[in-house]
N, C-alpha and C positions, 0 to 999 in steps of 0.2 A: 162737615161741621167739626171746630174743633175741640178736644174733650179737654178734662181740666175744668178747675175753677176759672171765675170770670175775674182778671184782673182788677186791683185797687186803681181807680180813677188818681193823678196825679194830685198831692194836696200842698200847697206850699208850705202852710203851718206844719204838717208831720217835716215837709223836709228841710225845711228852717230850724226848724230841733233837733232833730237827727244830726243834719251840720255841728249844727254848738256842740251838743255832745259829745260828735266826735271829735272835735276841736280840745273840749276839755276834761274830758273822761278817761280813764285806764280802761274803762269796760268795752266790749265788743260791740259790733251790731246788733245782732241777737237779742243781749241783754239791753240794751242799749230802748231795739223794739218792743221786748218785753216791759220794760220801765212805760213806755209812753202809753202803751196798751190798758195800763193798770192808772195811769193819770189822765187819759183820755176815753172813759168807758162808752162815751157817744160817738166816738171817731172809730171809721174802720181803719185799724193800723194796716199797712204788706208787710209781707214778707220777708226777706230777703233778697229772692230772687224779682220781686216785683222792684224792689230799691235800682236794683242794678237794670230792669225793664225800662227804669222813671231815666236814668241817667242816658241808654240810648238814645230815649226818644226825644229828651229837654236836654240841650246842650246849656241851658243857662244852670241846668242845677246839674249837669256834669262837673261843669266847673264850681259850680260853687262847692260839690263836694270834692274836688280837687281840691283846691285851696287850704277845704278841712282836713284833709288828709294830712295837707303838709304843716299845718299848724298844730296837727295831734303828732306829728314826730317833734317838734319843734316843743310840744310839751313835756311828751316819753325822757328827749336829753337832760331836760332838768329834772323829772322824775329818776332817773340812770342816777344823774347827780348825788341826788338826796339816796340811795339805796347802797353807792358807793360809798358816803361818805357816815352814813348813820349803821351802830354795830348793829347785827342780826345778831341775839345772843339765844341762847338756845342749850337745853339740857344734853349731855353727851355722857352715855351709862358704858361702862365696860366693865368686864366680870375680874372679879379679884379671888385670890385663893382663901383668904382670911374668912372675908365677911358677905361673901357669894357676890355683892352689887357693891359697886363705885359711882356715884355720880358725880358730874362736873358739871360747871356751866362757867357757859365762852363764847364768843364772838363766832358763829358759824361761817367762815372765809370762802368756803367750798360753795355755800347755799347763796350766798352774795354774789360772788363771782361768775355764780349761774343765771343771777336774774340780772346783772348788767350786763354781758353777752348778749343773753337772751334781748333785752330792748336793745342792745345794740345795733345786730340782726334788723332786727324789726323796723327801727328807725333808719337803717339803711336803705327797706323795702321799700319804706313809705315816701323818704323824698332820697332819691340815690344823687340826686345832684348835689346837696348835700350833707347829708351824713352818709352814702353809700363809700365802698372799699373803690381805692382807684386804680384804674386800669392803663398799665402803659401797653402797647400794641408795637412791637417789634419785629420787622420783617426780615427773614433772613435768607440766605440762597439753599442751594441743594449742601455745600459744605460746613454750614452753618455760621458763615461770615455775615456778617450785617450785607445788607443791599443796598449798593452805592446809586444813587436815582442822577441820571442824567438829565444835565441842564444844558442849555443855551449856552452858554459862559464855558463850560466843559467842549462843547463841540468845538467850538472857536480856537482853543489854546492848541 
């Protein structure tokens, strides 16, 4: 017999909102479950790892949380968007000899810079075909000359 809790029964409505969510949310799974948990209190929400159980077993909400996936990247880029293009301004203190404290405040470029990276990453995980980094694949010999591939048309001449 196996130990463990007894798995959450497949529910379309949990995984129909889960979908959207992740469709149009910045939040995670986690929180995402958390949230439905607390607006569902008659519904047994899963897990996690039950989520990722429902997608083995249902190829129809495989794909549909596929789909989700690639339309929560397809959100992130415009979010990227707005994070690039709106100031982070933010207090920057450093010590002066006069009057012990200096404050500033200004466009944080460092703190920006990191969260558009960071979705950029992310939006590359989520649909790599497109917004992923691309990869040219170049084959080369023992001397590191390109590799000339023989053709029909080559044997002939």
């Amino acid at each position: 017999m196996a130990g463990g809790r007894p798995q959450t029964p497949f529910d379309q409505e949990i995984a129909d909102e889960l979908c959207f969510r992740w469709s149009s949310e910045v939040k995670g799974m986690r929180s995402i479950l958390k949230d439905l948990a607390n607006e569902f209190p008659n519904k047994t929400i899963p897990c996690t790892g039950t989520i990722y159980k429902w997608m083995e077993e249902n190829p129809e909400f495989m794909a549909q949380s596929a789909r989700a996936r690639e339309m929560r990247a397809d959100m992130l880029a415009d979010e990227r968007t707005e994070y690039a293009l709106t100031p982070l301004l933010g207090e920057v203190v450093t010590e002066s000899d006069k009057n012990g404290r200096e404050t500033r405040t200004g466009d944080n470029v460092a703190r920006s810079t990191l969260i558009v990276q960071t979705i950029s990453r992310h939006i590359g995980q989520l649909n790599p075909r497109k917004y992923g980094d691309k990869v040219l694949n170049e084959h080369t010999g023992k001397d590191g000359a390109p590799i000339q591939f023989v053709t029909k048309s080559i044997l002939e001449e």
